[in-house]
C-alpha positions as CSV (number, residue, x, y, z in Angstrom):
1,X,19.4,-22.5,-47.6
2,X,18.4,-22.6,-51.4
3,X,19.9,-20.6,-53.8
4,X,18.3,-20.0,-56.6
5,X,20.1,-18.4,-59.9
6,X,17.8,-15.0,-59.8
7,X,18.7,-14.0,-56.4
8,X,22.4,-14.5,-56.7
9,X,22.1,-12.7,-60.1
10,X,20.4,-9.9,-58.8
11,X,22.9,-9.7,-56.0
12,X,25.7,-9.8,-58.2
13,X,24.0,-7.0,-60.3
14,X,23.6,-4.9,-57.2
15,X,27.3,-5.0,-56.0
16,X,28.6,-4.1,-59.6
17,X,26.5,-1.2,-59.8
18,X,28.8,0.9,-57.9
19,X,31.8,-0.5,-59.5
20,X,30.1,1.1,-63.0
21,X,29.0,4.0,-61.3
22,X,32.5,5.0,-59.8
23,X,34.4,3.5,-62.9
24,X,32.8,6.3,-65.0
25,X,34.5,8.9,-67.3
26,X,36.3,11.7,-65.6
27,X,37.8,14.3,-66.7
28,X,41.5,14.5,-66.5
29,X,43.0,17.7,-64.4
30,X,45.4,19.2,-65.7
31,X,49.2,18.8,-64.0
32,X,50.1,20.7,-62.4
33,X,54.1,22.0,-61.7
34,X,55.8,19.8,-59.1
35,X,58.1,22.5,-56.9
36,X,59.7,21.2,-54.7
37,X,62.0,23.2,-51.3
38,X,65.9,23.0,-51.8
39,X,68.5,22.9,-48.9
40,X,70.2,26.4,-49.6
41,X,72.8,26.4,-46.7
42,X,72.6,23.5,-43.5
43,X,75.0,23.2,-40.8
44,X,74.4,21.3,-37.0
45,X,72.2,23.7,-35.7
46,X,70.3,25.6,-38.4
47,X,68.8,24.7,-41.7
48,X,68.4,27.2,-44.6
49,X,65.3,26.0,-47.6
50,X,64.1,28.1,-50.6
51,X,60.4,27.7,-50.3
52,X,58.3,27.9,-53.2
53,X,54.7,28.1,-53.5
54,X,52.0,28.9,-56.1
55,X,50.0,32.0,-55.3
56,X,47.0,31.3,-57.5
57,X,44.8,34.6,-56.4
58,X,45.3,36.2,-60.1
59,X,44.6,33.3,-61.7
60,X,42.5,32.3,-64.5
61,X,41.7,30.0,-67.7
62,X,44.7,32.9,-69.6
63,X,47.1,33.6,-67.1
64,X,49.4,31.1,-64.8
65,X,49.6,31.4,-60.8
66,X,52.3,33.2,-60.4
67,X,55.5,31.4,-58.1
68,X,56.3,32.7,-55.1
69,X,60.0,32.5,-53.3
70,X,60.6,32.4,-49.9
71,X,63.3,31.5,-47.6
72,X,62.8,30.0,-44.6
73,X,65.7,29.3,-41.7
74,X,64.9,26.1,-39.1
75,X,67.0,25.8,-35.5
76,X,68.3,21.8,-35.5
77,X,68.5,20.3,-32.5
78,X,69.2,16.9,-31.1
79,X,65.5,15.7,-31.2
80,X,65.4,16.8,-35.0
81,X,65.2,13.0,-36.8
82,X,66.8,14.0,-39.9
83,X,66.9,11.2,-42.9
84,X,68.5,11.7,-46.0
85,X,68.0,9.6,-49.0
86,X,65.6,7.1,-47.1
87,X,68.1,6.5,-44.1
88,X,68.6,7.9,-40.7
89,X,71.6,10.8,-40.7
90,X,73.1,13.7,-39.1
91,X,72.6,16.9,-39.8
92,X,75.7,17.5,-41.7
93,X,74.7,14.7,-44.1
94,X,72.6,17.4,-45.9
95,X,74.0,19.2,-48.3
96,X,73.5,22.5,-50.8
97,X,70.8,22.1,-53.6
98,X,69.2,18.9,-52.0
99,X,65.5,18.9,-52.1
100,X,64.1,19.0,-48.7
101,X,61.0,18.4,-46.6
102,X,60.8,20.1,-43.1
103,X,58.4,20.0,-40.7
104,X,57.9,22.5,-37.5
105,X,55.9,22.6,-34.9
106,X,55.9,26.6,-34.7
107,X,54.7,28.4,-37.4
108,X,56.9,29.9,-39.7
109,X,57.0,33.7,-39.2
110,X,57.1,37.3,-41.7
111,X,60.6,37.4,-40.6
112,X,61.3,33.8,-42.3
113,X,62.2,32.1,-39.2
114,X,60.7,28.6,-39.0
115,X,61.0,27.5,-35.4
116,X,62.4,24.4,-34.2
117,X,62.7,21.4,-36.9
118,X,61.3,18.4,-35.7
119,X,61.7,16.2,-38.8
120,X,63.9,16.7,-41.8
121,X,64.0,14.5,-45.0
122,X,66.2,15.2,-47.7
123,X,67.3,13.3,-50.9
124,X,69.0,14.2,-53.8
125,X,67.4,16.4,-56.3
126,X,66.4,14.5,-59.6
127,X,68.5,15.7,-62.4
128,X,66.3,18.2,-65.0
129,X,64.1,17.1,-67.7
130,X,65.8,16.5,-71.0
131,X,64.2,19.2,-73.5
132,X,64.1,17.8,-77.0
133,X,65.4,20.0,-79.1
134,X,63.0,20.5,-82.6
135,X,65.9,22.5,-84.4
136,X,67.7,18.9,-84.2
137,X,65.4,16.6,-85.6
């Protein structure tokens, strides 16, 4: 088969046009506030979080969503797989203050009970932001 310099132009031209298209300018969201669930209490059979959450049903262009602050209690059992700072551990590897992802097969209830935890992953919190300050400078 001949190939001749139009066609494979024209098929190069074709495959780049949704490159360009996709590649376009975007608008950049804004960020928005990272908030994370700390470990408040944790012992072998129960974990304790602060759960926070961004209730954004007030909000607008002026005002912020407001944060809300929950707490939430988890029963640990033996089939929890509980990892903290990216290895395997027991439950009393995590400690106060850590941040914390926990996952439950039950729903978590108005009465703040969370169910069973079937996977917890922990890891240190990062320390906070240095805040420059302008009186300094």
């Amino acid at each position: 088969m001949k190939s001749t310099p139009k066609l494979t132009l024209s098929l190069l031209l074709v495959a780049a046009l949704p490159v360009a298209v996709l590649a376009g300018d975007k608008k950049k969201s804004p960020l928005l506030p990272v908030i994370q669930d700390r470990v408040l209490s944790a012992s072998s059979n129960s974990i304790t979080i602060s759960h926070s959450s961004l209730d954004y049903t007030r909000s607008n262009a002026k005002t912020p969503p407001v944060r809300k602050d929950r707490t939430v209690t988890y029963e640990v059992t033996q089939f929890t797989n509980v990892e903290v700072n990216g290895r395997r551990a027991n439950p009393s590897d995590v400690r106060t203050g850590m941040a914390v992802s926990v996952s439950s097969s039950d729903p978590v209830g108005p009465d703040g009970q969370g169910g069973v935890a079937t996977t917890i992953i922990a890891h240190d919190a990062p320390p906070p932001p240095k805040i420059d300050d302008p009186k300094k400078k």
